[in-house]
Structure formats: C-alpha cells, structure tokens
Chimera marker file (.cmm) of the C-alpha trace (Angstrom):
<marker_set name="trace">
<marker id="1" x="-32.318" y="21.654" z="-73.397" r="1" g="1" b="0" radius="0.5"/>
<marker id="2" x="-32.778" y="25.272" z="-72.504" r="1" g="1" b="0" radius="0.5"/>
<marker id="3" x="-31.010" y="27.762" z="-70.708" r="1" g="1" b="0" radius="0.5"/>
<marker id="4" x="-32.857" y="27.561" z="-67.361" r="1" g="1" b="0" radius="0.5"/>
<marker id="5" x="-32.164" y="23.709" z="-67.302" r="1" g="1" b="0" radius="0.5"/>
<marker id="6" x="-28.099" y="25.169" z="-67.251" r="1" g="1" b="0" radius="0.5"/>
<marker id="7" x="-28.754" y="27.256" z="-64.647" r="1" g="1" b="0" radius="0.5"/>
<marker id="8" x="-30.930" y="24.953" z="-62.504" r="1" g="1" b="0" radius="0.5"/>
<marker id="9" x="-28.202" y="22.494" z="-62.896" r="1" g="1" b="0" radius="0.5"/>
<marker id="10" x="-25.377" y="25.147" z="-61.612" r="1" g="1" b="0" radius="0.5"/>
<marker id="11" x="-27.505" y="26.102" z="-58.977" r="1" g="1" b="0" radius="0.5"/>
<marker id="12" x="-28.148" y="22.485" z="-58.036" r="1" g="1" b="0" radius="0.5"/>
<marker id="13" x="-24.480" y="22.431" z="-57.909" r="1" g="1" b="0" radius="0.5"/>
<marker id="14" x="-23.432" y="24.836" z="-56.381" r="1" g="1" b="0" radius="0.5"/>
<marker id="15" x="-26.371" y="24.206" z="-53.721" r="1" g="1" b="0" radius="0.5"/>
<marker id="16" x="-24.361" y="20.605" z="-53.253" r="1" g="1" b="0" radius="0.5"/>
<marker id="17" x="-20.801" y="22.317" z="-53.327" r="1" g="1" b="0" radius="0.5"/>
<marker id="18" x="-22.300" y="24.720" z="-50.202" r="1" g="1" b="0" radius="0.5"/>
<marker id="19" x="-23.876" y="21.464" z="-47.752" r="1" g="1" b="0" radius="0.5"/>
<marker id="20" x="-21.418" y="18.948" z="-48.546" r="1" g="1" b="0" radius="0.5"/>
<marker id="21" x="-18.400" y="21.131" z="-48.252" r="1" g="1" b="0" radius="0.5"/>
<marker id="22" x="-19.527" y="24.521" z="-45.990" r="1" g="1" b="0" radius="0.5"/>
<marker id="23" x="-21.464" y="23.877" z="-43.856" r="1" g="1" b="0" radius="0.5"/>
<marker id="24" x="-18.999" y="21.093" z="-42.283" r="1" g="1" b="0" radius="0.5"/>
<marker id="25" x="-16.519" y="22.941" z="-42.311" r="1" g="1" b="0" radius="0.5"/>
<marker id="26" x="-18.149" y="25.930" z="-40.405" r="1" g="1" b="0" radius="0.5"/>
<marker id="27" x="-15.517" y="28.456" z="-39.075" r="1" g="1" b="0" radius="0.5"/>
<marker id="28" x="-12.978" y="26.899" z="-40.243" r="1" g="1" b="0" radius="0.5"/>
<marker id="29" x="-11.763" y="28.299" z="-43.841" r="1" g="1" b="0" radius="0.5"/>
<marker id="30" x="-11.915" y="31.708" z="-42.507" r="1" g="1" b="0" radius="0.5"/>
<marker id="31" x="-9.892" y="31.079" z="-39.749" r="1" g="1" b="0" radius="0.5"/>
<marker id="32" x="-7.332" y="29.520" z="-41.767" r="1" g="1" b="0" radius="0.5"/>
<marker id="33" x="-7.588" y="32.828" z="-44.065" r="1" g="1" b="0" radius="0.5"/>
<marker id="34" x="-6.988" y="35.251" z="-41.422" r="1" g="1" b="0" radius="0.5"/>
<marker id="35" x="-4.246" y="32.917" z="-39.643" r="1" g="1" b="0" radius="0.5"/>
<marker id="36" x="-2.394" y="32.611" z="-43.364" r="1" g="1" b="0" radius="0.5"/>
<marker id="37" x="-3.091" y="36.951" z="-43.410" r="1" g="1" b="0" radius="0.5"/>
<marker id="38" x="-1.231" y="37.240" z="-40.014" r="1" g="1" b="0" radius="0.5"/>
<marker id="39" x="1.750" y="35.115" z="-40.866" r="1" g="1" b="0" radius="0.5"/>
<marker id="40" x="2.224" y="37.108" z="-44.645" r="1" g="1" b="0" radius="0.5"/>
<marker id="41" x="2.104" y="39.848" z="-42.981" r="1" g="1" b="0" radius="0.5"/>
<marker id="42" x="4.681" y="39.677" z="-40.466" r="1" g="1" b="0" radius="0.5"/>
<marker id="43" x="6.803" y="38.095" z="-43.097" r="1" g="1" b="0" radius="0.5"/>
<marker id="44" x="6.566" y="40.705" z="-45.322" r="1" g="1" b="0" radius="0.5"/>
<marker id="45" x="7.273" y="42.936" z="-42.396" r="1" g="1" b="0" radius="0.5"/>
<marker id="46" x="10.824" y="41.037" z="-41.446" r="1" g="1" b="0" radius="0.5"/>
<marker id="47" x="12.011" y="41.404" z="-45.181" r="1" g="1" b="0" radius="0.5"/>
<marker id="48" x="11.062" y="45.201" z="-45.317" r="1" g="1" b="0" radius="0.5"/>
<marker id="49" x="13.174" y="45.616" z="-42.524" r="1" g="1" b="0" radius="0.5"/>
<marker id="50" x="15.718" y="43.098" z="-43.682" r="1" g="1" b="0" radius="0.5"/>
<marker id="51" x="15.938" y="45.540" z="-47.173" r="1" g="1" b="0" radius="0.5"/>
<marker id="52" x="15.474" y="48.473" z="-44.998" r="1" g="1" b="0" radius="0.5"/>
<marker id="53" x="19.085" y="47.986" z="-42.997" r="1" g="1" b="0" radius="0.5"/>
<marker id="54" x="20.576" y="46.591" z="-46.660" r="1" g="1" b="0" radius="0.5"/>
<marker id="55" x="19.632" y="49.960" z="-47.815" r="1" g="1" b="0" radius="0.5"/>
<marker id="56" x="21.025" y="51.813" z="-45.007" r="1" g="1" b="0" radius="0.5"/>
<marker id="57" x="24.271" y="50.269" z="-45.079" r="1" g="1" b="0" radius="0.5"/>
<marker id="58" x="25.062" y="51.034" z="-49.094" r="1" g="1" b="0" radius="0.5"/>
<marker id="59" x="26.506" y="54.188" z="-49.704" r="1" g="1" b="0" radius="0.5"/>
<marker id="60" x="26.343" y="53.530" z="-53.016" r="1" g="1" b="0" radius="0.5"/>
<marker id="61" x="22.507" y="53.743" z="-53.720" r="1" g="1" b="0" radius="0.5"/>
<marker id="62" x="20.093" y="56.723" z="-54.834" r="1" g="1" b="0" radius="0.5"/>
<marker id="63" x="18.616" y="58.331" z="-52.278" r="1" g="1" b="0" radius="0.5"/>
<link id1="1" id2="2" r="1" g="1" b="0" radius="0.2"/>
<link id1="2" id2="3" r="1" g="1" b="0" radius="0.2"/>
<link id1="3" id2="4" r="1" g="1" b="0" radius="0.2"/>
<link id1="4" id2="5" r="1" g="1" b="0" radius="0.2"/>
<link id1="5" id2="6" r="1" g="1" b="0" radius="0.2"/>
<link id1="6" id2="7" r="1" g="1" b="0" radius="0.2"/>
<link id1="7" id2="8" r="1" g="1" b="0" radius="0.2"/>
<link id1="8" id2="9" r="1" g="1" b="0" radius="0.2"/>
<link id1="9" id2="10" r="1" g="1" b="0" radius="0.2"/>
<link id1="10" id2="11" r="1" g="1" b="0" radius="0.2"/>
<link id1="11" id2="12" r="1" g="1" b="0" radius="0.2"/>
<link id1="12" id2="13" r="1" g="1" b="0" radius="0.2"/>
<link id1="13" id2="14" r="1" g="1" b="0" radius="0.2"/>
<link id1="14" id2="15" r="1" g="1" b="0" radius="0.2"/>
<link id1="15" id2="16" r="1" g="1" b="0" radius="0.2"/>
<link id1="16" id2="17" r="1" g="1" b="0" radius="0.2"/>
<link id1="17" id2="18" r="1" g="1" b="0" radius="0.2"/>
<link id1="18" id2="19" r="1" g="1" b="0" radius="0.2"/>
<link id1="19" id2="20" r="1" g="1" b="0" radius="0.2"/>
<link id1="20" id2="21" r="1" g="1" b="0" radius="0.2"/>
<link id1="21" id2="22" r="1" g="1" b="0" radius="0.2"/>
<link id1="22" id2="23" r="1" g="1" b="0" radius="0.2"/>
<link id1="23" id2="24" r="1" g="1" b="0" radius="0.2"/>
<link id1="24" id2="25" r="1" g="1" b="0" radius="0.2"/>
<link id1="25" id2="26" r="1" g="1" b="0" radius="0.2"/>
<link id1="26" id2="27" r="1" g="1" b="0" radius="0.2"/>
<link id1="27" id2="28" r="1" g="1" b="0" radius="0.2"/>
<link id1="28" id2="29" r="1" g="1" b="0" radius="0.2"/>
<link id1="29" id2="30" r="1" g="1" b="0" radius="0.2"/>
<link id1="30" id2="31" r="1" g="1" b="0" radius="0.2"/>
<link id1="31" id2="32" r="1" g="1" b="0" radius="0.2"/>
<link id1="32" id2="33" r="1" g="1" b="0" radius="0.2"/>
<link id1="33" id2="34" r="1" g="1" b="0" radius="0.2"/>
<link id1="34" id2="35" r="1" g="1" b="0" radius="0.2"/>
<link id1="35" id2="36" r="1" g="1" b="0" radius="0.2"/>
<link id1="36" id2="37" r="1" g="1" b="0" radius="0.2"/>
<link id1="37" id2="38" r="1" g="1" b="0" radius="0.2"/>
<link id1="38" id2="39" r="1" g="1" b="0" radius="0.2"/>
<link id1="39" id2="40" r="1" g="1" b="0" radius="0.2"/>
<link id1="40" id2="41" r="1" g="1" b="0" radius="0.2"/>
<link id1="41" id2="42" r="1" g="1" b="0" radius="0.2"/>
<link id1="42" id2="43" r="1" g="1" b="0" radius="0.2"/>
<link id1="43" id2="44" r="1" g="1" b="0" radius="0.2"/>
<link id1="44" id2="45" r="1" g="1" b="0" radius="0.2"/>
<link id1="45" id2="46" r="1" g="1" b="0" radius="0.2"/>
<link id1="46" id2="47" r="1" g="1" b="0" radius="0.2"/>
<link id1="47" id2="48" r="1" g="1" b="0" radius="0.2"/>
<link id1="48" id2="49" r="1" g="1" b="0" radius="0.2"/>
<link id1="49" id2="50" r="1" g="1" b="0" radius="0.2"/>
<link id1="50" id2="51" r="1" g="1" b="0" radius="0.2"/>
<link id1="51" id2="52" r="1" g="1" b="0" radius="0.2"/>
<link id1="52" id2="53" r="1" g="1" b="0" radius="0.2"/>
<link id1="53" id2="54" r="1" g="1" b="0" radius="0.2"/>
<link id1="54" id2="55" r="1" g="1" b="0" radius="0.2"/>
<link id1="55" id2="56" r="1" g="1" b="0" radius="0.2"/>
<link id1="56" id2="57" r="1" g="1" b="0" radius="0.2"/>
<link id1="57" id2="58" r="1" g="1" b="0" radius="0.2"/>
<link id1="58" id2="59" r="1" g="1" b="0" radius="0.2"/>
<link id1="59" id2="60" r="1" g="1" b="0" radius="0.2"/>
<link id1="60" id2="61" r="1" g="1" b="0" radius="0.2"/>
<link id1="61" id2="62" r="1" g="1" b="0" radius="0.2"/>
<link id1="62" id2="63" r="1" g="1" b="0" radius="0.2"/>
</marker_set>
C-alpha cells in the first residue's frame, strides 16, 4: 500500500461525504449558519446591555 492509495481513498471519501450529504442539502447549512449568527448576536447584544445598566447602577465599581 502506498501513499497515493491513502489519498485516493480520502479523496474517494470525501468525494462521497460531498454527493451524499451536500449536494441534498443545497442552501440549507448556510442558512442555518447565518440564522444561528443572527440570533448570537442579538443575544450577546441583550446581555451587554443587561451588564451595561448593572454597571451603571454600582457605585462601587472602577471606572
């Protein structure tokens, strides 16, 4: 066994992993990505304010 049999067989693979899995799904995982992106974000957003008014409202904290 040599080393291009290893990498044919990845390739082969990986070549499987891409029609069988991919191409269904089409648009799909990205979507899902930038959806999931949206939704952190605004999260993250609401707690910065949360921590934000916290902050404001200690007078005993460094400024």
């Amino acid at each position: 066994m040599s080393s291009s049999d290893i990498f044919y067989g990845i390739k082969d693979g990986m070549y499987w992993v891409f029609q069988n899995t991919l191409e269904p799904l089409a648009d799909y995982p990205w979507i899902v990505t930038l959806i999931f992106g949206f939704v952190a974000f605004a999260y993250w957003m609401k707690r910065q304010v949360d921590y934000n008014k916290i902050a404001e409202n200690d007078p005993n904290q460094i400024k």
